[in-house]
N, C-alpha and C positions, 0 to 999 in steps of 0.2 A: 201338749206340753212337751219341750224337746228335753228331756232331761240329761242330755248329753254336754260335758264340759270340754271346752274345749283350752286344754292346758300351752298358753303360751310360753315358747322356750326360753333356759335361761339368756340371759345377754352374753353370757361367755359362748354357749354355742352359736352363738346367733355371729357373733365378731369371728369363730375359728371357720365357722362356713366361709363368712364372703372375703377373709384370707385366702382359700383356695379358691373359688369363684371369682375374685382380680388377681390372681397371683399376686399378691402382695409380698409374697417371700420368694418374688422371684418365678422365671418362666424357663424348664429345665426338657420343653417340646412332650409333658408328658401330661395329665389331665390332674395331676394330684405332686406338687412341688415341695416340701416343708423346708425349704432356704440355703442356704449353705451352709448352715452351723452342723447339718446332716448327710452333706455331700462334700466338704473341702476333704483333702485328702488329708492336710497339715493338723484337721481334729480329729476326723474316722480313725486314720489307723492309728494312733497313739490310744486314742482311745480304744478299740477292737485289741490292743496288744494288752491293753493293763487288765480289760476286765476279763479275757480269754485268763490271761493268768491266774485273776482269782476264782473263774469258776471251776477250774480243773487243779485246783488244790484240793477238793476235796473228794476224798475214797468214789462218795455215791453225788451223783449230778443233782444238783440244786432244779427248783422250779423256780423260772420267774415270772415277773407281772413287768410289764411293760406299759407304763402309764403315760400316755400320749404319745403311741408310737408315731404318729408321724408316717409317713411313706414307705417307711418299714425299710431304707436305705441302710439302717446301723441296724437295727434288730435281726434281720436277715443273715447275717454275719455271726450273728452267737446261740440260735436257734440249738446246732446240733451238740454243743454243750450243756446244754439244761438235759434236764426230765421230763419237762413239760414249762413246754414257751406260751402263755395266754398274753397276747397284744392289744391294748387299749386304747380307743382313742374318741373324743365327744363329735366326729364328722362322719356321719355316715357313708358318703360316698367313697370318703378315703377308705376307709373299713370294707367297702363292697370292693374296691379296687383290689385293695391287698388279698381280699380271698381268691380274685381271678389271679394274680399273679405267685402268690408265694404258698407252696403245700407242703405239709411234711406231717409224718404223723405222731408226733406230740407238738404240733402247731395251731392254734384258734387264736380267731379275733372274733373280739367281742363291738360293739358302740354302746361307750356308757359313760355318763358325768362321774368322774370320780369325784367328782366334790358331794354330788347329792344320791349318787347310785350305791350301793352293795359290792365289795369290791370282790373277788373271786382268792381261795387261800393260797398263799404260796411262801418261797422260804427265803427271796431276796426279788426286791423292789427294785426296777429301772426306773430312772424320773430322769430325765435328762431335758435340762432347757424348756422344763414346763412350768415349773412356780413361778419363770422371772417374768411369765405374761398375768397371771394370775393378782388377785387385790388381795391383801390381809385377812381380811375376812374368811375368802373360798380357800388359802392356803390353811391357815387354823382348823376348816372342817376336813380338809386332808389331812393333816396331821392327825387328827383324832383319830384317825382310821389307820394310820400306818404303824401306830404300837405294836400292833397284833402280827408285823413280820419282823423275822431277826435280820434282817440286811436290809438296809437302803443303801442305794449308792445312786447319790445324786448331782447331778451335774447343772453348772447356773455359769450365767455371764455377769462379770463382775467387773467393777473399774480395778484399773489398778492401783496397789499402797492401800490407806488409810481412807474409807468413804461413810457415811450415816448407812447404817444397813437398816434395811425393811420397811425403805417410805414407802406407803402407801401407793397404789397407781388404780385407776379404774380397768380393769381385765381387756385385753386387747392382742393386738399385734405389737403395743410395744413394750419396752423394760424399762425396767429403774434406771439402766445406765446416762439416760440424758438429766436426770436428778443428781446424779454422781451416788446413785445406790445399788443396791444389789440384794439378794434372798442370802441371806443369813440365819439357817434354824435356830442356831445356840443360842441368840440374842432377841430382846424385846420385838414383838408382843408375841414371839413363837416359843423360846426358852424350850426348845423342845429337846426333853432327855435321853440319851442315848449311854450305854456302859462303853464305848468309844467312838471316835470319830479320826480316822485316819485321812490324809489328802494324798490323793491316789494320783491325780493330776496339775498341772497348772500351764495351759497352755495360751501361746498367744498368738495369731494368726496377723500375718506379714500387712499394712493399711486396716489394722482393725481397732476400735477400740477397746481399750479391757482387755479383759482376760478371762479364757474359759475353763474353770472350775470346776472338779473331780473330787467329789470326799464319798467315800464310805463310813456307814453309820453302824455299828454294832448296835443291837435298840438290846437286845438281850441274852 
């Protein structure tokens, strides 16, 4: 009798694998690509300057959590401002990548679903451009878990003006933006609480659609 189970993966990692395995965000001559929402110069460093700012307002160095770092192209860059950098993401290979290339020592990556894994403690959350691939569902069991840090600062691509936020999508390589929607915490079916919510960014890149979205969230 084999009494071994053999647990098949979610569809989310199943879709963020053979994203790198086609390059489907693009082919940048390296083995592991996450698009250009992580490499355009006109979002990196606007973005690298707002959030360098907020982590060096404070006396003692913040720890983050980097939830779907991605190729580590933006994380790499804010590393020696923490206390301790822990980088996440649900693709193993990219995760084996990033440990051959990037060291330091308050630096670790982890592979883990943050929707269904245990997330590791820290005192501000990076999420950048990861909910808008995500369904309603997998975002909710994330948010249940992000209570328990006092900083998010999350970043989403959005239409621009006036759009329906938080249609639903099956979890993939694509976003709301062809629905004309976008991830919206504050609103239906997330309504999720925070004691502020500042917009840190709003940027929009030269033949792009939307616009790329910057809030920090004070949760407590």
């Amino acid at each position: 009798m084999n009494d071994k189970k053999i647990k098949k993966p979610w569809p989310t990692k199943k879709a963020m694998e053979q994203v790198y395995e086609l390059n489907l965000w693009g082919d940048n001559n390296t083995n592991f690509y996450s698009g250009d929402g992580s490499h355009y110069p006109d979002l990196v460093k606007p973005y690298i300057v707002k959030i360098t700012s907020f982590l060096t307002s404070f006396d003692k160095p913040l720890s983050l959590l980097d939830l779907g770092c991605g190729d580590f192209n933006v994380g790499k860059q804010l590393v020696h401002h923490s206390k301790k950098y822990t980088a996440i993401d649900i693709v193993q290979g990219i995760i084996d990548d990033n440990i051959k290339k990037y060291t330091a020592g308050n630096l670790s990556f982890l592979c883990l679903d943050i929707v269904t894994n245990k997330l590791p403690k820290a005192d501000c959350i990076l999420l950048r451009q990861v909910l808008q691939h995500l369904s309603n569902k997998e975002i909710i069991k994330i948010l249940e878990k992000l209570n328990a840090y006092k900083y998010i600062i999350l970043t989403e691509h959005i239409p621009e003006g006036n759009f329906d936020a938080n249609i639903n999508i099956i979890s993939g390589q694509g976003i709301r933006l062809k629905k004309h929607s976008g991830v919206d915490l504050l609103k239906p079916p997330f309504n999720f609480k925070a004691k502020k919510a500042t917009k840190l960014l709003s940027l929009k890149p030269k033949n792009w659609k939307g616009v790329i979205v910057t809030y920090l969230y004070e949760v407590f």
